[in-house]
Backbone as numpy.savetxt, mean C-alpha at the origin, in Angstrom:
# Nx Ny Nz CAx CAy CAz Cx Cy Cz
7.38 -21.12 -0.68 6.53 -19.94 -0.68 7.42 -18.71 -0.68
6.81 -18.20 -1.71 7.82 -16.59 -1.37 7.03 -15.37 -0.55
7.92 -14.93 0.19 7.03 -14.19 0.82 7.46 -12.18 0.18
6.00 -11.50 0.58 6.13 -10.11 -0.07 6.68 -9.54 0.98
6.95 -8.21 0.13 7.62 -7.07 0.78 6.35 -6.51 0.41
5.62 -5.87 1.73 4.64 -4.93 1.85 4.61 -3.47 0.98
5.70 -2.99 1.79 5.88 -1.56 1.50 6.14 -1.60 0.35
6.98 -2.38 -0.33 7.43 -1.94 -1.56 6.00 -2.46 -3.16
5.64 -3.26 -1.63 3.73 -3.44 -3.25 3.14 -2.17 -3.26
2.86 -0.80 -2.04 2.62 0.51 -1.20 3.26 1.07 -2.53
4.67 1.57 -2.52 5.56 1.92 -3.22 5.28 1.64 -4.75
5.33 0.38 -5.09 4.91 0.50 -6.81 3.21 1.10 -6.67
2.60 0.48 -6.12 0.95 0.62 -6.41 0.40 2.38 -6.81
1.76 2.88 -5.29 1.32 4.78 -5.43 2.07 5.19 -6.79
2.97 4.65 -7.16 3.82 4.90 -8.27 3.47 4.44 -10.01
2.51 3.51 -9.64 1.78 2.89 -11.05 0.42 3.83 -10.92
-0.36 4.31 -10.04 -1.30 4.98 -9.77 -1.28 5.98 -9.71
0.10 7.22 -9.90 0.44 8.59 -9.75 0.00 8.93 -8.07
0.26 8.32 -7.20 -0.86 8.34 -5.68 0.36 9.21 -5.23
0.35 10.03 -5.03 1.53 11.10 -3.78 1.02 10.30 -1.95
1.87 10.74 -1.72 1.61 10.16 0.16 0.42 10.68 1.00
0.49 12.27 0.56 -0.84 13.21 0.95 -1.79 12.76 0.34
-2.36 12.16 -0.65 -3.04 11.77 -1.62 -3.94 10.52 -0.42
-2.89 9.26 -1.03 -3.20 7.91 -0.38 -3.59 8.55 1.57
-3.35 9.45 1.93 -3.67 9.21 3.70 -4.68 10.01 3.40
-5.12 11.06 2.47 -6.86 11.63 2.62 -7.55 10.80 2.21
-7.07 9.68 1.21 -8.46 9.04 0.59 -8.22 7.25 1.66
-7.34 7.19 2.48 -7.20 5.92 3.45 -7.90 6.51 4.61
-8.21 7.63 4.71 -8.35 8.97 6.03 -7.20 8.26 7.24
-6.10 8.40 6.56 -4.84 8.42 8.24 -4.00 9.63 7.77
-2.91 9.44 8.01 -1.99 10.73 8.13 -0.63 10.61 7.34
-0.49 11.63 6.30 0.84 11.20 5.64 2.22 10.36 6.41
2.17 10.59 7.74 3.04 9.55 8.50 2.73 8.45 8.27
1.27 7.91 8.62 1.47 5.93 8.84 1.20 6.60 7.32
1.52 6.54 6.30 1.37 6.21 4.39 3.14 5.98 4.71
3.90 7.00 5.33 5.54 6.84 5.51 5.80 5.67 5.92
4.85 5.04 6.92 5.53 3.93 8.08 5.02 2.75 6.62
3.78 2.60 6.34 3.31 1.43 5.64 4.56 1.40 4.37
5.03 2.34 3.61 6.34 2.17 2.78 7.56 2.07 3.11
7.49 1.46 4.26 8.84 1.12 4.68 8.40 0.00 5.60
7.56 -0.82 5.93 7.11 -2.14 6.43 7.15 -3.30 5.48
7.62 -4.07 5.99 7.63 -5.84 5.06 6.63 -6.28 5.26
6.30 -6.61 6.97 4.50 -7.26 6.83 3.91 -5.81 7.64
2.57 -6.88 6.77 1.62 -5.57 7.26 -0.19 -6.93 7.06
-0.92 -6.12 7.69 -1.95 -6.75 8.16 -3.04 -6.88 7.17
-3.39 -7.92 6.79 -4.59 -8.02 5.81 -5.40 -6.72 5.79
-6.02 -6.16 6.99 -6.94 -5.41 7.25 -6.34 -3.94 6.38
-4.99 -4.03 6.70 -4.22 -2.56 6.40 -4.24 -2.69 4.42
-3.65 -4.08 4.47 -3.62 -4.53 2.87 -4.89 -4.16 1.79
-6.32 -3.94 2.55 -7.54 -4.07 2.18 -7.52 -2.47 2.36
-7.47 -1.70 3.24 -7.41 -0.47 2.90 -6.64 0.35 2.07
-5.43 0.03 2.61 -4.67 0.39 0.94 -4.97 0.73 -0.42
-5.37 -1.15 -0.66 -5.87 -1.12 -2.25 -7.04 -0.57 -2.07
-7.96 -0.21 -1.35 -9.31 0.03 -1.70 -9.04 1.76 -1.73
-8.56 2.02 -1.12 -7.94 3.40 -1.58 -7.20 4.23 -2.74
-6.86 2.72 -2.95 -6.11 3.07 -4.68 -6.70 2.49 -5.76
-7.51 2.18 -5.16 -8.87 1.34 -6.36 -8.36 -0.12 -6.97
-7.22 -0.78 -6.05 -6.46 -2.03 -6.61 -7.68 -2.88 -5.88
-7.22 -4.65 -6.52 -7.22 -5.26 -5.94 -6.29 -5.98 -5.07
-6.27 -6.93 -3.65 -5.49 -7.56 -3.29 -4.49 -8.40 -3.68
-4.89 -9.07 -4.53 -4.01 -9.70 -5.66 -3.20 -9.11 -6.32
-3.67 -7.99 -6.69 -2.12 -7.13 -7.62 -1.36 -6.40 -6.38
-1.87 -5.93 -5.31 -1.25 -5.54 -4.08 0.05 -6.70 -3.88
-0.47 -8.18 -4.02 0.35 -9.09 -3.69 1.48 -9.62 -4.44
1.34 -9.30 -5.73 1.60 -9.59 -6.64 2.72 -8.09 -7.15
2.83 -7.55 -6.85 4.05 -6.11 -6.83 4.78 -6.23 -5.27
4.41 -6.65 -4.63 4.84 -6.96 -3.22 6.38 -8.42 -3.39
6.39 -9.10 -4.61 6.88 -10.22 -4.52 8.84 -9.38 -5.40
C-alpha cells in the first residue's frame, strides 16, 4: 500500500484549481493558518479530507490520488 502525502494533494488541488490560501479558508470557513498547517501535514483526517475537496469542488478520490 502506498500511502499519501496530505498536504501536498492540498498543494496540487489549490494549484490545479487557481485556489489562493485566503480563498480555500473563506470557502472551508477556517482561517488562512489551519489552510498553512493542512499544506504542510502528511495525515490528515477523512473529515478534514471531505472538507477540503468539497471546498474546492474535488472529489475524494482525486484528493487521493495527487496525494500519492
Amino acid at each position: 500500500m502506498t500511502l499519501i502525502d496530505a498536504g501536498k494533494a492540498v498543494r496540487e488541488l489549490q494549484k490545479t484549481n487557481g485556489i489562493s490560501n485566503a480563498e480555500l479558508a473563506r470557502k472551508a470557513a477556517t482561517s488562512p493558518q489551519q489552510v498553512i498547517r493542512w499544506r504542510t501535514q502528511v495525515n490528515m483526517k477523512l473529515h478534514t479530507m471531505q472538507l477540503i475537496c468539497e471546498a474546492m469542488g474535488a472529489e475524494v478520490q482525486e484528493f487521493l490520488h495527487l496525494g500519492k
